[in-house]
RORO-761335 format. One record per atom (N, C-alpha, C): atom name; residue in one letter; x, y, z; residue number from 1. Coordinates in nm, 4 decimals. Layout:
<pts>
[pt "CA"; "a"; [X; Y; Z]; NUM];
...
</pts>
This chain:
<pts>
[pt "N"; "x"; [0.4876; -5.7339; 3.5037]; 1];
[pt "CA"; "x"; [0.3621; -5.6937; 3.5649]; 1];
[pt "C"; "x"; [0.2989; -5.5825; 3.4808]; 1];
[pt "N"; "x"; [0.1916; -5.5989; 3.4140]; 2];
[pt "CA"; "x"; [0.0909; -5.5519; 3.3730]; 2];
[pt "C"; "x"; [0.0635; -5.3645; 3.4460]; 2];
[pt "N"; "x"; [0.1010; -5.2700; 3.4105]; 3];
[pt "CA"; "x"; [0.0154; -5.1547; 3.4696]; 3];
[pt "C"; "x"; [-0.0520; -5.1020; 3.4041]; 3];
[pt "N"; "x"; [-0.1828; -5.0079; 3.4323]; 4];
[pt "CA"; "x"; [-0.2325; -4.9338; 3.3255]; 4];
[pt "C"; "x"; [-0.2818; -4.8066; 3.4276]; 4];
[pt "N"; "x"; [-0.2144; -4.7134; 3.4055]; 5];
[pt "CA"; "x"; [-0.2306; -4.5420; 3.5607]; 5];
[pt "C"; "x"; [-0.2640; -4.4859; 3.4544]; 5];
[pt "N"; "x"; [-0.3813; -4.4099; 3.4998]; 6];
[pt "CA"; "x"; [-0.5173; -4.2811; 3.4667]; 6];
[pt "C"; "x"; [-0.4217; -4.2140; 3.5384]; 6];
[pt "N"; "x"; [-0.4421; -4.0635; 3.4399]; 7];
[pt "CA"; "x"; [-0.4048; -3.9409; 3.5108]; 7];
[pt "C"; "x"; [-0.4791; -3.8469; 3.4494]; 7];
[pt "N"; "x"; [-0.5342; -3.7689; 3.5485]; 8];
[pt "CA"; "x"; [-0.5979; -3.6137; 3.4742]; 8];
[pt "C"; "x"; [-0.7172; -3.5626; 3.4728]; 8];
[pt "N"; "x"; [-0.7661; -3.6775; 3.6000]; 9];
[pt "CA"; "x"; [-0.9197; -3.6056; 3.5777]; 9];
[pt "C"; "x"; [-0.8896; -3.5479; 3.7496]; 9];
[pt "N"; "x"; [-0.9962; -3.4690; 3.7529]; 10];
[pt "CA"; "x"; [-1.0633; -3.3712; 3.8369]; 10];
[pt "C"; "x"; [-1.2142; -3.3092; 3.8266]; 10];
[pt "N"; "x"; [-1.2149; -3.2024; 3.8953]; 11];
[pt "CA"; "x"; [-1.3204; -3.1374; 3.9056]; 11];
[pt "C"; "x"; [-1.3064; -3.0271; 3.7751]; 11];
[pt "N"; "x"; [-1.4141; -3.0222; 3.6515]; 12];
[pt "CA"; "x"; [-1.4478; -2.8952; 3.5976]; 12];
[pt "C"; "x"; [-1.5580; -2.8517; 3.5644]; 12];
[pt "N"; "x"; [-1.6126; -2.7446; 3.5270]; 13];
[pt "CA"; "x"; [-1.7284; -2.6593; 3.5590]; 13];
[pt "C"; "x"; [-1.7581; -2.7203; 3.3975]; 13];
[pt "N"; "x"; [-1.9025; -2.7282; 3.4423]; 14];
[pt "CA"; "x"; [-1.9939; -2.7456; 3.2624]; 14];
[pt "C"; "x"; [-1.9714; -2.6686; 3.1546]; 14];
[pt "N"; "x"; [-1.9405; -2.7301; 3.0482]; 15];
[pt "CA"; "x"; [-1.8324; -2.6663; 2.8966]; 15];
[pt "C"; "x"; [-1.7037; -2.6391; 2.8876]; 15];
[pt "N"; "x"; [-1.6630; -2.7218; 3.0203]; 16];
[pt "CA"; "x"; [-1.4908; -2.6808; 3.0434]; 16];
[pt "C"; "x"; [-1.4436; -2.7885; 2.9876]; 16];
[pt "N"; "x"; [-1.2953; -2.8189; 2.9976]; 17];
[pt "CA"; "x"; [-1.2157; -2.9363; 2.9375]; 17];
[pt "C"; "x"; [-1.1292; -2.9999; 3.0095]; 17];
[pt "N"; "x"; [-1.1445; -3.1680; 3.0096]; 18];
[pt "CA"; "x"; [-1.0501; -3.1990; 3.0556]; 18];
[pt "C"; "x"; [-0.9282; -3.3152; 2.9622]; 18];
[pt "N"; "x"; [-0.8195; -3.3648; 3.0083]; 19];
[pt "CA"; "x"; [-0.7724; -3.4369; 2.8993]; 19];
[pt "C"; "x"; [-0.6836; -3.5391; 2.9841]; 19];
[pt "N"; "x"; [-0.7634; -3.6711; 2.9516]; 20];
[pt "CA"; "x"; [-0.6883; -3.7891; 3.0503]; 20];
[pt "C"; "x"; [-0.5804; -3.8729; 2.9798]; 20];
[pt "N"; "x"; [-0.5084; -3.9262; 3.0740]; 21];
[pt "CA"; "x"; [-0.3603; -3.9938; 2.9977]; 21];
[pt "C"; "x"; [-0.3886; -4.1678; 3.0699]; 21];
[pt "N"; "x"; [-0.3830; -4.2068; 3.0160]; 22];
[pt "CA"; "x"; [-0.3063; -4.3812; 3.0697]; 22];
[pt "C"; "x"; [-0.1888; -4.4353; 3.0159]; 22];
[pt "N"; "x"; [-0.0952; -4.4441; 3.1541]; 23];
[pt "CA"; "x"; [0.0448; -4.4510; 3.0860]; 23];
[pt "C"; "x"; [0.0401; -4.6081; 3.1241]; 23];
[pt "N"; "x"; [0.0841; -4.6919; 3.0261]; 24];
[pt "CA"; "x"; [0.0955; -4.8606; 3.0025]; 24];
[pt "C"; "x"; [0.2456; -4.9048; 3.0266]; 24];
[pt "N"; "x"; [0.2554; -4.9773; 3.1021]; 25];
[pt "CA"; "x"; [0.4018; -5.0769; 3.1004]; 25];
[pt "C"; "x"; [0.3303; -5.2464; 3.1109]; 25];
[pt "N"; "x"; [0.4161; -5.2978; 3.0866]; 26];
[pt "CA"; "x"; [0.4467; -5.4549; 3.0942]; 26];
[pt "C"; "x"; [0.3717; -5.5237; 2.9811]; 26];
[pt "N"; "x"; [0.3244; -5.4486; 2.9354]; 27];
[pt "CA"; "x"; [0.2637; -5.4465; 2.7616]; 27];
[pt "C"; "x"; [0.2984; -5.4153; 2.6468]; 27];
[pt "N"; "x"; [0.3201; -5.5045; 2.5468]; 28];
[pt "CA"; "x"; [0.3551; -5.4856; 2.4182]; 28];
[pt "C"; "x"; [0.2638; -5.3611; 2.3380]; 28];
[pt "N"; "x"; [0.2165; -5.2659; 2.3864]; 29];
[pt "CA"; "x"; [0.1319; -5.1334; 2.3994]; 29];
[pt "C"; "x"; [0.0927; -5.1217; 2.2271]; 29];
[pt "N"; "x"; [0.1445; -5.1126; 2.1404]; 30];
[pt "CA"; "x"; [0.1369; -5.0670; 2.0109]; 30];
[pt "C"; "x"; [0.0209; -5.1750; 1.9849]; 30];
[pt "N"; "x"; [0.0403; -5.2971; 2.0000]; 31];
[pt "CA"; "x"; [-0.0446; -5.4359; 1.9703]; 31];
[pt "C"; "x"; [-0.2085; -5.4239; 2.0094]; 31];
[pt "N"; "x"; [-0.1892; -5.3609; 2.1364]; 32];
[pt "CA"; "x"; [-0.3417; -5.3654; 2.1819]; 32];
[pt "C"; "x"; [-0.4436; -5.2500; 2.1242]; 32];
[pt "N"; "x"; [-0.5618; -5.3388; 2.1164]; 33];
[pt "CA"; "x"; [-0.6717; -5.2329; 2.1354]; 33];
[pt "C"; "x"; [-0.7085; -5.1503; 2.2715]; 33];
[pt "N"; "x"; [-0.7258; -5.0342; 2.2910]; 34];
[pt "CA"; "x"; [-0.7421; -4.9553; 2.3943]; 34];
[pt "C"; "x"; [-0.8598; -4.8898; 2.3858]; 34];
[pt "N"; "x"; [-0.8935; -4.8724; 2.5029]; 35];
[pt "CA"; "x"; [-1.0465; -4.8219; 2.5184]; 35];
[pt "C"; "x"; [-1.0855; -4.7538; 2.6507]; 35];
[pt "N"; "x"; [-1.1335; -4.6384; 2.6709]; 36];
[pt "CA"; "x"; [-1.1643; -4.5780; 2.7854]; 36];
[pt "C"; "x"; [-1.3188; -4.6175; 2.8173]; 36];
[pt "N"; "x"; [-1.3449; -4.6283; 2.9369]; 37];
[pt "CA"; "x"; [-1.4798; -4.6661; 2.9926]; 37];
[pt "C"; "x"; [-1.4913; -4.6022; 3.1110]; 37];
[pt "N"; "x"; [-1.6368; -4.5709; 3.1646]; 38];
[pt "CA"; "x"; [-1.6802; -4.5284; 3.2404]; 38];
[pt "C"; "x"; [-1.7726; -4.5882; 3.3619]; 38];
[pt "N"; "x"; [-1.7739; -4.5358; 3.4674]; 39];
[pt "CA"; "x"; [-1.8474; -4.5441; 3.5443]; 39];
[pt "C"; "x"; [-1.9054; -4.4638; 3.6501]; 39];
[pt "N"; "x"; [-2.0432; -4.4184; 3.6274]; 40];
[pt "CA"; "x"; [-2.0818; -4.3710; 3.7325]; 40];
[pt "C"; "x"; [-2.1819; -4.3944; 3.8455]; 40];
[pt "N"; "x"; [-2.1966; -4.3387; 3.9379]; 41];
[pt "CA"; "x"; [-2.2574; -4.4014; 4.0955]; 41];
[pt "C"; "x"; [-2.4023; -4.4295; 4.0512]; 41];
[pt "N"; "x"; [-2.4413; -4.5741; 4.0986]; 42];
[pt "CA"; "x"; [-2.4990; -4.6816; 4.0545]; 42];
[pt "C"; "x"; [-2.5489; -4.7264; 3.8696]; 42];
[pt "N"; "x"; [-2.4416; -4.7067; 3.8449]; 43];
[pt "CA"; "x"; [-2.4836; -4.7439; 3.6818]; 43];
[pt "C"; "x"; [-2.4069; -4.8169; 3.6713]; 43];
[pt "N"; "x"; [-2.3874; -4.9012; 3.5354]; 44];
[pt "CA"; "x"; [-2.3240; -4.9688; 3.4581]; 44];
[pt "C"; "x"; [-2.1918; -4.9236; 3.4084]; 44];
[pt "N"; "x"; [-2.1118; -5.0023; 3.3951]; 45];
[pt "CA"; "x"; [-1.9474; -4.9112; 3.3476]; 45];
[pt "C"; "x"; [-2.0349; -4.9023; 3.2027]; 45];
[pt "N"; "x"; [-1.9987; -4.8491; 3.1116]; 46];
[pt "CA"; "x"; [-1.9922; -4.8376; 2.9590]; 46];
[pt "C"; "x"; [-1.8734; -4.7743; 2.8823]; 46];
[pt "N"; "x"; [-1.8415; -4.8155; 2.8100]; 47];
[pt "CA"; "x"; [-1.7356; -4.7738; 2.6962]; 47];
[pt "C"; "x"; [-1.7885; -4.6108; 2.6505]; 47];
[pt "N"; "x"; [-1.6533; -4.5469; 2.6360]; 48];
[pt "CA"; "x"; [-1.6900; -4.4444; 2.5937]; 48];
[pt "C"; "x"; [-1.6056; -4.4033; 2.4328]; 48];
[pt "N"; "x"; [-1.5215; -4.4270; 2.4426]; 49];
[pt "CA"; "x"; [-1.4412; -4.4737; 2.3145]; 49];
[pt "C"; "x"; [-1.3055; -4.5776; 2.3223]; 49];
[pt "N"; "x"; [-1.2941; -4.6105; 2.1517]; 50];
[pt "CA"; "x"; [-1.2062; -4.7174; 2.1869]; 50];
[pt "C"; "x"; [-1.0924; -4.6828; 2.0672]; 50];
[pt "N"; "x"; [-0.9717; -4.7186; 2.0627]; 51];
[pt "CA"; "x"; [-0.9214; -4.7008; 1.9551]; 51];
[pt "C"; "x"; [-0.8224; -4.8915; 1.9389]; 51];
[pt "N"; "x"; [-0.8001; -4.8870; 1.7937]; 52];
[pt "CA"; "x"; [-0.7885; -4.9898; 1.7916]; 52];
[pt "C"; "x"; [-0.5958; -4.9910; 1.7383]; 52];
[pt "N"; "x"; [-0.5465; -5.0958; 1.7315]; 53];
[pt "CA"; "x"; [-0.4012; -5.1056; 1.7090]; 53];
[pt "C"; "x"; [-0.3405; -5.0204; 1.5968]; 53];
[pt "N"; "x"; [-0.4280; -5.0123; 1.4744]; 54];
[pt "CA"; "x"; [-0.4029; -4.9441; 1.3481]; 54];
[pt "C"; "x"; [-0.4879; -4.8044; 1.4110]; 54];
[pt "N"; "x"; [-0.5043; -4.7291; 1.5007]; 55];
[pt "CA"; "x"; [-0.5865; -4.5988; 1.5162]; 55];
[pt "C"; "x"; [-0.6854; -4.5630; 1.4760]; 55];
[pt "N"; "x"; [-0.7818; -4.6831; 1.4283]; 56];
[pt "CA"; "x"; [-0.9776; -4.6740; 1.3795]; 56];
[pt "C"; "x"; [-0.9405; -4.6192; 1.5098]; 56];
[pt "N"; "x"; [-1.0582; -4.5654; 1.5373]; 57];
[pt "CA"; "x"; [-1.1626; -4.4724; 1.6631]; 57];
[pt "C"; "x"; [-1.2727; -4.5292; 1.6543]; 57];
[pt "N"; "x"; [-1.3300; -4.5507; 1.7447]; 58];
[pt "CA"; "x"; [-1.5255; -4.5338; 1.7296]; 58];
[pt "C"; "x"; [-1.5255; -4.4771; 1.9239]; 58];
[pt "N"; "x"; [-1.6652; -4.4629; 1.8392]; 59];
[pt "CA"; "x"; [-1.7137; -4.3140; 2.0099]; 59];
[pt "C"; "x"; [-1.8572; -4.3672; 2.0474]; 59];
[pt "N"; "x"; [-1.9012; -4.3431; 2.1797]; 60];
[pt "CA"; "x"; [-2.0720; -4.3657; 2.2242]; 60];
[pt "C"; "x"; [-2.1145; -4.2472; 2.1586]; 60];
[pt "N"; "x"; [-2.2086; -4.2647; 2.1679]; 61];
[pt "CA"; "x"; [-2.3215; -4.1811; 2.0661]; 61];
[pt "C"; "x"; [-2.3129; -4.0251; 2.1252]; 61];
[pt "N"; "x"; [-2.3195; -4.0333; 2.2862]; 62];
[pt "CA"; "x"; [-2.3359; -3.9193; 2.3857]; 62];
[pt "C"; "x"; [-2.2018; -3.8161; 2.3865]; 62];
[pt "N"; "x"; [-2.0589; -3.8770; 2.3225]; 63];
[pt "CA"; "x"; [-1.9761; -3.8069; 2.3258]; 63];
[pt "C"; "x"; [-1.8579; -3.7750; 2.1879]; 63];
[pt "N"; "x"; [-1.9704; -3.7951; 2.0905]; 64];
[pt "CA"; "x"; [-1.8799; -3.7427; 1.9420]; 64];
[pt "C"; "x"; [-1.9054; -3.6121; 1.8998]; 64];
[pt "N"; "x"; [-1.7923; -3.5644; 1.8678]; 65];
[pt "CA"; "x"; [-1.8213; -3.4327; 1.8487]; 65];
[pt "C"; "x"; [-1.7316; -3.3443; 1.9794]; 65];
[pt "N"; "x"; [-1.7635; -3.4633; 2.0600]; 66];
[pt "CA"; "x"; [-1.6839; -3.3601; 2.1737]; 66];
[pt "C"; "x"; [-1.5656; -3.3883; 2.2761]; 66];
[pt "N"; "x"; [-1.5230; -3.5525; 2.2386]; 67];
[pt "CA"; "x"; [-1.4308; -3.6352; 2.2886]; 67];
[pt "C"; "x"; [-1.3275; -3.7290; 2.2088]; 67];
[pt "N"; "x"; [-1.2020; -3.6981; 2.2050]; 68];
[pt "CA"; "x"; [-1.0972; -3.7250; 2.1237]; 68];
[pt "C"; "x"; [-0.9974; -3.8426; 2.2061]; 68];
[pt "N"; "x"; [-1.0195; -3.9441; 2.1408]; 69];
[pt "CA"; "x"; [-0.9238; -4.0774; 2.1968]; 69];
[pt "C"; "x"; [-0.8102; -4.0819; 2.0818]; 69];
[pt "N"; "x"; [-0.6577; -4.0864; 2.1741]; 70];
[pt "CA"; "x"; [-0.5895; -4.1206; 2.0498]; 70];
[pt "C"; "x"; [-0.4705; -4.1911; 2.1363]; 70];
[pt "N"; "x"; [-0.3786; -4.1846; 2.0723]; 71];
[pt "CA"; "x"; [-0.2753; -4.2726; 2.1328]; 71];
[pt "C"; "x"; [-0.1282; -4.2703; 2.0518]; 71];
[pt "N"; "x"; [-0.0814; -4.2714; 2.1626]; 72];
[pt "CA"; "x"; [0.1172; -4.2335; 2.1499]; 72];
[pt "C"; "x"; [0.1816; -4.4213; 2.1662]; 72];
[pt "N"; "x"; [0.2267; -4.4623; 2.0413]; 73];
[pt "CA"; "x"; [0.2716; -4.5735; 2.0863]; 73];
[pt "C"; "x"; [0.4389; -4.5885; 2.1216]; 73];
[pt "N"; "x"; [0.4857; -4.4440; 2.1004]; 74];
[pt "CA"; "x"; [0.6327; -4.4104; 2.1370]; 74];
[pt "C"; "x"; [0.6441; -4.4336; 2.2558]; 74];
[pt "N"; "x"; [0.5284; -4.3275; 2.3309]; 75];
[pt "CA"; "x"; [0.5433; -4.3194; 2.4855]; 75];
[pt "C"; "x"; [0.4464; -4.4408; 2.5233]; 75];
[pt "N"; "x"; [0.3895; -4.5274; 2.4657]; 76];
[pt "CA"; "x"; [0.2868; -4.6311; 2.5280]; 76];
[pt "C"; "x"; [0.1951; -4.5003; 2.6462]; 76];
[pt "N"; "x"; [0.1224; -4.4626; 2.5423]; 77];
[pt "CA"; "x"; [0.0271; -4.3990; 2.6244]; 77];
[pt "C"; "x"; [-0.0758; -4.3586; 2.5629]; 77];
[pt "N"; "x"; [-0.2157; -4.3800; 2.6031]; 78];
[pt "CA"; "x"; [-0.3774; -4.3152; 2.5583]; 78];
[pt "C"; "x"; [-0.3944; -4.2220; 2.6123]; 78];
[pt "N"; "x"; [-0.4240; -4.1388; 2.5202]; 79];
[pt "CA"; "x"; [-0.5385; -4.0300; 2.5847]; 79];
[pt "C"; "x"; [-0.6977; -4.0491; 2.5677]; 79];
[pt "N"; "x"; [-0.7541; -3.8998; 2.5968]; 80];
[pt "CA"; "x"; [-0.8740; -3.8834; 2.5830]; 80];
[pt "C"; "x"; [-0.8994; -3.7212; 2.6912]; 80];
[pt "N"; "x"; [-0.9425; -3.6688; 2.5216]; 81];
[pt "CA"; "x"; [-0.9543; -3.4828; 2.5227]; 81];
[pt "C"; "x"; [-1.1111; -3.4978; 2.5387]; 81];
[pt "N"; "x"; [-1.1618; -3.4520; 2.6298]; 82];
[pt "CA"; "x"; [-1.2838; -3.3768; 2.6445]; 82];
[pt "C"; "x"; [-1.3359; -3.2406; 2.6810]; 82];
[pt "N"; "x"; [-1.3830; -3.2332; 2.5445]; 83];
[pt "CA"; "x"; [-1.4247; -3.0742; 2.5703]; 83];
[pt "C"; "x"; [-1.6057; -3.0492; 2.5794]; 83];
[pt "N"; "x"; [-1.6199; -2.9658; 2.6428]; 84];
[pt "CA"; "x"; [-1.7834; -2.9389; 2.6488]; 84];
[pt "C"; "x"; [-1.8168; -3.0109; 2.7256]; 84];
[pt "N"; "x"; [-1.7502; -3.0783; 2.8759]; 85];
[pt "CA"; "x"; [-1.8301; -3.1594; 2.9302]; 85];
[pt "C"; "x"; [-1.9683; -3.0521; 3.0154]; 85];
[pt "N"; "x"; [-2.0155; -3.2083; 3.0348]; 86];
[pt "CA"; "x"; [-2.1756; -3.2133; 3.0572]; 86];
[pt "C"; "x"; [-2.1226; -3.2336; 3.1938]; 86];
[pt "N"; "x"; [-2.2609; -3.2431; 3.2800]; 87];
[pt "CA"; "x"; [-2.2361; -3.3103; 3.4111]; 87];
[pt "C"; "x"; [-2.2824; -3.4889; 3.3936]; 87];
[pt "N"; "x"; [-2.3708; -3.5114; 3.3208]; 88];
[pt "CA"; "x"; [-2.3754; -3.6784; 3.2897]; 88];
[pt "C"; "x"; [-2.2855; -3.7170; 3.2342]; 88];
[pt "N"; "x"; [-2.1333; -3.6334; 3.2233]; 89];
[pt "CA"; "x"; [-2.0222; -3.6735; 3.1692]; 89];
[pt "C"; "x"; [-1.9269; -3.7600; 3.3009]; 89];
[pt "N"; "x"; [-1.9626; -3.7301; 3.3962]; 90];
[pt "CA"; "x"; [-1.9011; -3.7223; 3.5682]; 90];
[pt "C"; "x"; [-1.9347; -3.8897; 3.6049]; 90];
[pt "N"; "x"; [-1.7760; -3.9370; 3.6027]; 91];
[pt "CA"; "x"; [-1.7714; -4.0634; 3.6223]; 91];
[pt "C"; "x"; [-1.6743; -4.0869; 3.7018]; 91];
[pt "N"; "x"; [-1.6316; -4.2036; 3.7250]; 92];
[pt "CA"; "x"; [-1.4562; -4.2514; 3.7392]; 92];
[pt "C"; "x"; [-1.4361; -4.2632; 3.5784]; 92];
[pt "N"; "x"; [-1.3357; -4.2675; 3.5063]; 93];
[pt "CA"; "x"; [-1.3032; -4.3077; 3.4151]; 93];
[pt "C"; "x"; [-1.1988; -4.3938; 3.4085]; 93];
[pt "N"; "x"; [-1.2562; -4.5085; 3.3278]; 94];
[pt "CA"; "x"; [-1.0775; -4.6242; 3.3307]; 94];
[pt "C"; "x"; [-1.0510; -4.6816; 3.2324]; 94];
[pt "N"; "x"; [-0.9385; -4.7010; 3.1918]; 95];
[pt "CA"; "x"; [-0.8365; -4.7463; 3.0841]; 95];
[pt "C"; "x"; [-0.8183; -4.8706; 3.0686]; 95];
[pt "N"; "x"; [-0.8534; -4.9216; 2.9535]; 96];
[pt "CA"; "x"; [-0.8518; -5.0722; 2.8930]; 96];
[pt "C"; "x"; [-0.7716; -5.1011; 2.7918]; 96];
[pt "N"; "x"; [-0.7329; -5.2279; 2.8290]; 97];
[pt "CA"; "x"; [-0.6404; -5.2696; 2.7071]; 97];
[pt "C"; "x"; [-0.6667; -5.4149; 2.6651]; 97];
[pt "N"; "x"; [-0.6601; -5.4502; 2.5565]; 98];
[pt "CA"; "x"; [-0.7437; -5.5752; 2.4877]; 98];
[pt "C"; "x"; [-0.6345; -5.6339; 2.4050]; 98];
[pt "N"; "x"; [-0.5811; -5.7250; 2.4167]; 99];
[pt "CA"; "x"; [-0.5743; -5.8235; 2.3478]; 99];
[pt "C"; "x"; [-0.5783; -5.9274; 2.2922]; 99];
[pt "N"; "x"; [-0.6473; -6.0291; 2.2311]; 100];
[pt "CA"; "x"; [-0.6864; -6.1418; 2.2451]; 100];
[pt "C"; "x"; [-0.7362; -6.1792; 2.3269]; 100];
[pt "N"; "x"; [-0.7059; -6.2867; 2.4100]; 101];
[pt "CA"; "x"; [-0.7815; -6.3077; 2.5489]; 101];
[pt "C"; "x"; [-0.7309; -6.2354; 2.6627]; 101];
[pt "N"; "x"; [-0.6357; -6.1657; 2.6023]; 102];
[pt "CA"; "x"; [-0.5525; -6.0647; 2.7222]; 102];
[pt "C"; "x"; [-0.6523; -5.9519; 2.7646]; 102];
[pt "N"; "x"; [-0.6850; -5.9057; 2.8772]; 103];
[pt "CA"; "x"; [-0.7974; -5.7728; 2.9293]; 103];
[pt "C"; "x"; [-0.7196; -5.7312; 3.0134]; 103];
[pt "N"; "x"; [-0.6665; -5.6460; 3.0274]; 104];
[pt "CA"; "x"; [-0.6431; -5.5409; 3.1882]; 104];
[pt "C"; "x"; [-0.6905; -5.3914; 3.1650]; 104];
[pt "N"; "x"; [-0.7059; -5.3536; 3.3157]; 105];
[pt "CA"; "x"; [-0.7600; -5.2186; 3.3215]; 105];
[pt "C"; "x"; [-0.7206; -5.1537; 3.4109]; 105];
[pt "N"; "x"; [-0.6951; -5.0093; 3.4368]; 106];
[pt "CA"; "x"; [-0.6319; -4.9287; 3.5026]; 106];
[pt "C"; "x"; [-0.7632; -4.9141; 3.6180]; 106];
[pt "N"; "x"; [-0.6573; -4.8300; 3.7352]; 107];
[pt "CA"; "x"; [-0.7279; -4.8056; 3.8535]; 107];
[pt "C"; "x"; [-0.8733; -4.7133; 3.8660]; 107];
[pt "N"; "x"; [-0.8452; -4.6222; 3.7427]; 108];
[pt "CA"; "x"; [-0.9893; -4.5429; 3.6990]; 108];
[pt "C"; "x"; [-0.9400; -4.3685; 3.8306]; 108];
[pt "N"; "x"; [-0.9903; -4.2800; 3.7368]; 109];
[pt "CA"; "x"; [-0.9301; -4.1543; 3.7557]; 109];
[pt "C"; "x"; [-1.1195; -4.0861; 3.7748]; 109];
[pt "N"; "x"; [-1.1290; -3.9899; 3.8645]; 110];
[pt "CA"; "x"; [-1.2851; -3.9256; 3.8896]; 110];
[pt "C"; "x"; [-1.2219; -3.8253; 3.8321]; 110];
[pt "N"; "x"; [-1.3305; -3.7877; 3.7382]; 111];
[pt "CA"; "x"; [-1.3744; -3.7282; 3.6817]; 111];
[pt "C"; "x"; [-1.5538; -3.6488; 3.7032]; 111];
[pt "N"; "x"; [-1.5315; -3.4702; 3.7959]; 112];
[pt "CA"; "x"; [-1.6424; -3.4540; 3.7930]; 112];
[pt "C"; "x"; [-1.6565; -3.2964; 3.7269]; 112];
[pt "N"; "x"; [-1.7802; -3.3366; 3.7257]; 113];
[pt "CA"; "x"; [-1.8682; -3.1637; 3.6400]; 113];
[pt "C"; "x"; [-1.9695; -3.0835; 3.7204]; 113];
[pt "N"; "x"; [-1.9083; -3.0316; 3.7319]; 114];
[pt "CA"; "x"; [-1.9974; -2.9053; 3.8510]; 114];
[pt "C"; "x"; [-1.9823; -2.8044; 3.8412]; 114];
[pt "N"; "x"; [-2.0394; -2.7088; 3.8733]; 115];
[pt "CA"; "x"; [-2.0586; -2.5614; 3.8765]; 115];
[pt "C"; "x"; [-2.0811; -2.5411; 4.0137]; 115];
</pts>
């Protein structure tokens, strides 16, 4: 059975930091492409970064410079460091994993920005 558990978001104040984990089982983890995505109340999910099996990165436009995706294939686990959040940063955030025709995604962790 397939899991993919978000951990680590909460509430932080604008320019603070937060740093999310997705820990993977029932997956050959090293193989996949991984990718964090977002969603917030009535919008569209969108990708926010993705990293790929060999560790390319690519980032949305709105969060380079200030959001770090990387990944532990010892522990089968992604992160994603954000620093300087915004409040249009304030989503659920959730964890993807890609392989071929293989897709699963984690339960998604809130993530908000407030003062």
């Amino acid at each position: 059975q397939v899991q993919l558990v978000e951990s680590g978001g909460g509430l932080v104040q604008p320019g603070g930091s937060l740093g999310l984990s997705c820990a993977s089982s029932g997956i050959l983890f090293s193989i996949y492409a991984m990718a964090w995505y977002r969603q917030a109340p009535g919008k569209q999910r969108e990708l926010v970064a993705r990293i790929s099996s060999s560790s390319s990165t690519e980032y949305v436009d709105s969060v380079k410079g200030r959001f770090t995706i990387s990944r532990d294939n010892a522990k089968n686990t992604l992160y994603l460091q954000m620093n300087n959040l915004k409040p249009e940063d304030a989503a659920v955030y959730y964890c993807n994993a890609v392989y071929v025709g293989n897709v699963h995604w984690g339960q998604g962790t809130q993530v908000t920005v407030s003062s």
